[in-house]
C-alpha positions as CSV (number, residue, x, y, z in Angstrom):
1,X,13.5,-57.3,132.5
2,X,15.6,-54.1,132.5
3,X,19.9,-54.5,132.5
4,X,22.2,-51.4,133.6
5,X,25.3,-51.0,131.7
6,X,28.3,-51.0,133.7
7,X,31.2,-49.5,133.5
8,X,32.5,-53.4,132.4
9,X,30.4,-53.4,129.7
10,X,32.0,-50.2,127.5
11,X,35.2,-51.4,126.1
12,X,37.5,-48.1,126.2
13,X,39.9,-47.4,123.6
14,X,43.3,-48.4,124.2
15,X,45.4,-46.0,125.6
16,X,46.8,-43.7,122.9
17,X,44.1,-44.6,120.3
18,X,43.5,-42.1,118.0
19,X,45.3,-39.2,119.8
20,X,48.8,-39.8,118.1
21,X,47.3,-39.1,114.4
22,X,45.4,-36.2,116.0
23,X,48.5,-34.2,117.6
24,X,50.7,-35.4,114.5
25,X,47.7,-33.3,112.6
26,X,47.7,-30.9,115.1
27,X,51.6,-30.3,114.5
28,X,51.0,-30.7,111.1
29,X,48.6,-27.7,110.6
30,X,50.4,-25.2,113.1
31,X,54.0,-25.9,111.1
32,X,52.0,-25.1,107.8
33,X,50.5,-22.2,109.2
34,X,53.7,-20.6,110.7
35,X,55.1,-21.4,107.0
36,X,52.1,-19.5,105.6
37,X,52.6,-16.6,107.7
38,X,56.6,-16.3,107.0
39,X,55.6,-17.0,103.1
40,X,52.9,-14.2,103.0
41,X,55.1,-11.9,105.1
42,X,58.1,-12.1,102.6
43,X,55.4,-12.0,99.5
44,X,54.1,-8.8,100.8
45,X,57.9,-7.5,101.4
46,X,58.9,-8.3,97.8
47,X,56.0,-6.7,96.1
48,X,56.3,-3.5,98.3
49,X,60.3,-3.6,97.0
50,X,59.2,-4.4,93.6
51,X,56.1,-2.3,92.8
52,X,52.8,-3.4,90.9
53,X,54.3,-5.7,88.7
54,X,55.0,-7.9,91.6
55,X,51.9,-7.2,93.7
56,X,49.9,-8.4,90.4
57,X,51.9,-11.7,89.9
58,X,51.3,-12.6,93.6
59,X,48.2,-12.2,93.8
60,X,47.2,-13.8,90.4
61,X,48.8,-16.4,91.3
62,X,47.3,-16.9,95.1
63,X,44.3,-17.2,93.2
64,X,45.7,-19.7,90.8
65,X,43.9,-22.4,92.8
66,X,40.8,-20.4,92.4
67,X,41.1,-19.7,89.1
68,X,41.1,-23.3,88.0
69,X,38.1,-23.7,89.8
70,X,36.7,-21.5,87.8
71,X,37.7,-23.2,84.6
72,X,35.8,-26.2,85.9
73,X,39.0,-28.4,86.8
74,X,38.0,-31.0,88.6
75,X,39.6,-32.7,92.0
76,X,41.2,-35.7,90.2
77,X,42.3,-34.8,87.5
78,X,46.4,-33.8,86.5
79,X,45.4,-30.1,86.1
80,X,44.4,-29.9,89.8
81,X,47.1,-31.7,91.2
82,X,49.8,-29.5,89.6
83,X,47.8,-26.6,90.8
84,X,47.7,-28.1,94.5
85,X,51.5,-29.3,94.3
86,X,54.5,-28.0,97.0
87,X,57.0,-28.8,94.7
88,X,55.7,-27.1,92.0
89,X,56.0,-22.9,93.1
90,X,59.4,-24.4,95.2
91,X,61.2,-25.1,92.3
92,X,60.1,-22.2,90.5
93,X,61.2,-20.4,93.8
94,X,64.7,-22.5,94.4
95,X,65.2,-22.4,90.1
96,X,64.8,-18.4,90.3
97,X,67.3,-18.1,93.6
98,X,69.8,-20.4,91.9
99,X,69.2,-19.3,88.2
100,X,70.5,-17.0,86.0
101,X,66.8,-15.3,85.2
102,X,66.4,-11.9,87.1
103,X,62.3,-10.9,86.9
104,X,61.0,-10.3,90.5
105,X,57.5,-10.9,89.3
106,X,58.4,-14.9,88.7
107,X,59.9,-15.1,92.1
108,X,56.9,-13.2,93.7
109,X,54.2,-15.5,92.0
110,X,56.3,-18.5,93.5
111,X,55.6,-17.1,96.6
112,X,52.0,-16.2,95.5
113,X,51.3,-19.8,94.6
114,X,53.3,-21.7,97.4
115,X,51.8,-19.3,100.7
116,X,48.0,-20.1,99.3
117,X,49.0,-24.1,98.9
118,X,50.5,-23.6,102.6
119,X,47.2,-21.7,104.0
120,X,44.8,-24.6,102.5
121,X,47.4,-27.3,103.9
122,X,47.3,-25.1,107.7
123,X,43.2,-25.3,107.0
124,X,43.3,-28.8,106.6
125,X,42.3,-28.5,102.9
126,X,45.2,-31.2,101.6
127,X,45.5,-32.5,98.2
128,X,43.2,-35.0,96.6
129,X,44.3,-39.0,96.7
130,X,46.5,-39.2,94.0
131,X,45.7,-40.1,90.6
């Protein structure tokens, strides 16, 4: 004996299911990217005002992430969250606009540090669970 499925038979999603979280991700990813795009833009501007000192502090530290791969730290652990951190390079970046310290190469890494965090948060690449 042989049954047909029928259209009765599939129980469909409820209306909505699923495609909030995926548009709120969507919205998510294209705000982060559009931040990594004005971040990079004024990174680049800085270290053409500033010269190589500049240039070599922003790009050491967009690779910071990289770098601590290198050195073998792992996903979990407190050395990989501070690397992968917003807050971190923003209050380097908010303590050097506000602060009485004038070295454009600090100010450039901050932007170094936070456009790479923004480019892996537009990729979909968040931060590990929490420790």
């Amino acid at each position: 004996m042989t049954t047909e499925r029928t259209s009765d038979d599939v129980s469909p999603l409820p209306a909505g299911a699923g495609s909030r979280q995926s548009v709120g991700g969507w919205i998510r990813k294209i705000g982060w990217g559009i931040f990594a795009l004005f971040l990079a833009a004024f990174a680049v501007f800085e270290s053409v005002k500033y010269g190589l000192p500049t240039t070599a502090a922003m790009l050491m530290f967009l690779a910071l992430p990289d770098l601590a791969r290198l050195a073998r730290v792992s996903p979990p652990g407190l050395l990989y969250q501070a690397v992968h951190r917003v807050w971190i390079p923003l209050a380097v970046l908010v303590g050097y606009s506000f602060g009485p310290i004038v070295w454009p190469p600090l100010f450039t890494a901050g932007l170094g540090w936070l456009t790479r965090i923004a480019v892996e948060r537009a990729l979909g690449r968040g931060l590990s669970p929490s420790l």
